[in-house]
C-alpha positions in Angstrom: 42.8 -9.2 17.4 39.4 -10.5 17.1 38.1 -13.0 19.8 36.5 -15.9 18.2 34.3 -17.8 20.6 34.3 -21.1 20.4 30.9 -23.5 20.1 32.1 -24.2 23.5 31.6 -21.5 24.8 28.7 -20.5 23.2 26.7 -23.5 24.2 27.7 -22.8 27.9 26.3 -18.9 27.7 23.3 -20.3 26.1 22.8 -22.9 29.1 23.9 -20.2 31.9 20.6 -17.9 30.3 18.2 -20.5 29.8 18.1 -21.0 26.0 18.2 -24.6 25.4 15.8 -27.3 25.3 15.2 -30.0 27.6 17.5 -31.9 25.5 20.0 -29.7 25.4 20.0 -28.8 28.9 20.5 -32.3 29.9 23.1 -32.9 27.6 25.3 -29.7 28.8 24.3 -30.7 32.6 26.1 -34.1 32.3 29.0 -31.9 30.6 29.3 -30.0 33.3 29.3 -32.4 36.0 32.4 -33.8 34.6 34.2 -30.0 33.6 34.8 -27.9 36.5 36.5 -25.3 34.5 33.3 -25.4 32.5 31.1 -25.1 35.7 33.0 -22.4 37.0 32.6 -20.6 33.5 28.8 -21.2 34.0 28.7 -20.1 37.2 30.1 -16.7 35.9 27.9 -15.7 33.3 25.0 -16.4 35.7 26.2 -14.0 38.0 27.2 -11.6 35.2 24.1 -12.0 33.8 22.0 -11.3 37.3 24.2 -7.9 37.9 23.4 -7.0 34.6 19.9 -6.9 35.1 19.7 -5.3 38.5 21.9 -2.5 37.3 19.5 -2.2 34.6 16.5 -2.8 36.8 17.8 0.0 39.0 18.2 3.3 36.1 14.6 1.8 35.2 13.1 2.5 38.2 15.0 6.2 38.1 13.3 7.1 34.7 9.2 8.2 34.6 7.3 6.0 31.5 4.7 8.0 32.5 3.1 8.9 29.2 6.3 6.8 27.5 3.5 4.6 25.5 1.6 7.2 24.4 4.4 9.5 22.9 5.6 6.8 20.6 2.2 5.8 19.5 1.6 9.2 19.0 5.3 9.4 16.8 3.7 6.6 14.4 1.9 7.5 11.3 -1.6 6.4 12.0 -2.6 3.3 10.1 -5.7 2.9 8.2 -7.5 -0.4 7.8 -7.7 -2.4 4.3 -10.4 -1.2 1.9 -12.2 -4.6 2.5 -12.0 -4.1 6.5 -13.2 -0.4 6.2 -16.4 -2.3 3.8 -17.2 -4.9 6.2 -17.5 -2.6 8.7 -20.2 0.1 7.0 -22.4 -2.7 5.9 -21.6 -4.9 8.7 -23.8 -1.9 10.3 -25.7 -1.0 7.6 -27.3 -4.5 7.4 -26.6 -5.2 11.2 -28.5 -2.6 12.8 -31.7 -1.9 10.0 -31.7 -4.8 7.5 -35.7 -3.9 6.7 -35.2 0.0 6.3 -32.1 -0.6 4.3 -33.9 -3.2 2.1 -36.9 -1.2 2.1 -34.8 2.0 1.1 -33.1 0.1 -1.7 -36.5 -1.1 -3.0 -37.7 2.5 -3.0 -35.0 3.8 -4.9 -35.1 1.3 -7.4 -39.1 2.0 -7.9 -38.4 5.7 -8.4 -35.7 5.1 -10.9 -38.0 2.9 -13.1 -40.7 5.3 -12.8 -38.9 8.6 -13.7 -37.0 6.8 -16.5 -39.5 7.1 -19.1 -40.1 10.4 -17.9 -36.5 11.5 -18.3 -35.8 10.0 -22.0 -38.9 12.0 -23.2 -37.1 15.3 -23.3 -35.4 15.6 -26.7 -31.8 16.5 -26.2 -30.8 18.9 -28.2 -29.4 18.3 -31.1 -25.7 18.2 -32.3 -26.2 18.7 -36.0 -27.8 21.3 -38.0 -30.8 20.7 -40.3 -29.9 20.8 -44.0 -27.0 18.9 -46.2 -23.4 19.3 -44.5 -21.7 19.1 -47.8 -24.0 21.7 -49.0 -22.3 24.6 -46.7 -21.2 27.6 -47.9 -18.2 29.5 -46.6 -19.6 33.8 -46.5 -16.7 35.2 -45.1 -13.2 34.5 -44.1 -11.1 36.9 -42.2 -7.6 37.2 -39.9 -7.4 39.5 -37.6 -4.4 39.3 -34.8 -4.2 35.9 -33.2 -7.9 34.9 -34.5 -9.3 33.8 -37.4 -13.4 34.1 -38.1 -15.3 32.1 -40.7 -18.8 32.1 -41.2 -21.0 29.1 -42.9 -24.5 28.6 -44.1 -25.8 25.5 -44.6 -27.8 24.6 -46.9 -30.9 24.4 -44.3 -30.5 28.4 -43.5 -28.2 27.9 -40.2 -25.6 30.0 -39.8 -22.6 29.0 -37.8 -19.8 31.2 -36.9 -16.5 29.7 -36.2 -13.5 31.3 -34.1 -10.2 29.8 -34.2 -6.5 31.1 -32.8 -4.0 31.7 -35.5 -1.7 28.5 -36.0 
């Protein structure tokens, strides 16, 4: 059969461990001045309560926790700090330490990108088209052999382009 506690005696366990308010206390106090049984009930789980932790106190002070706070720090996947945390703190000492030779740096870079600019657009890329009319191309030669199939174009500009393709 299940033991239901009653409010009662809930309250009174409360009180006996120091859980209530000063309100509360006081209220439960004047209760208890007037219930002996209650009192007595009180008086119990007090003493309950202060064998309890002695016993508890006393296997505590058998057991080494030498090294006890380590090993379960040391059991717990590391954490890393937010993105934003891990930011503040590489420019918090990026700018902390050498705001000139950072903004000096920055300054540098930014003049060597404006010079070599026109310097790197004056190389002509090559180009992805051939000279001559596209829909001028000729088709030489077609063949199948294996897995591959060859053809070979001229365009009407004189380029010659070879094309290699896996059977379908």
């Amino acid at each position: 059969m299940m033991d239901v506690r009653s409010d009662r005696d809930l309250l009174l366990t409360a009180f006996a461990d120091g859980e209530l308010d000063e309100a509360e206390r006081a209220e439960v106090e004047a209760l208890l001045a007037a219930d002996a049984e209650g009192a007595l009930r009180v008086a119990d789980d007090r003493a309950l309560s202060s064998l309890l932790r002695a016993s508890l106190e006393e296997a505590a002070d058998v057991v080494d926790f030498t090294g006890f706070a380590d090993a379960v720090l040391a059991r717990l996947p590391a954490a890393r700090p937010p993105l934003g945390a891990r930011l503040r703190a590489l420019f918090g000492t990026v700018f902390g330490q050498r705001p000139f030779q950072f903004a000096l740096g920055a300054a540098a870079a930014a003049a060597i990108a404006v010079v070599a600019s026109p310097y790197l657009r004056s190389h002509e890329r090559p180009r992805m088209l051939l000279a001559g009319d596209p829909s001028l191309t000729q088709v030489l030669d077609l063949d199948a052999l294996g897995d591959h199939e060859t053809m070979l174009f001229k365009t009407s500009g004189g380029a010659t382009i070879i094309f290699v393709q896996e059977s379908p």
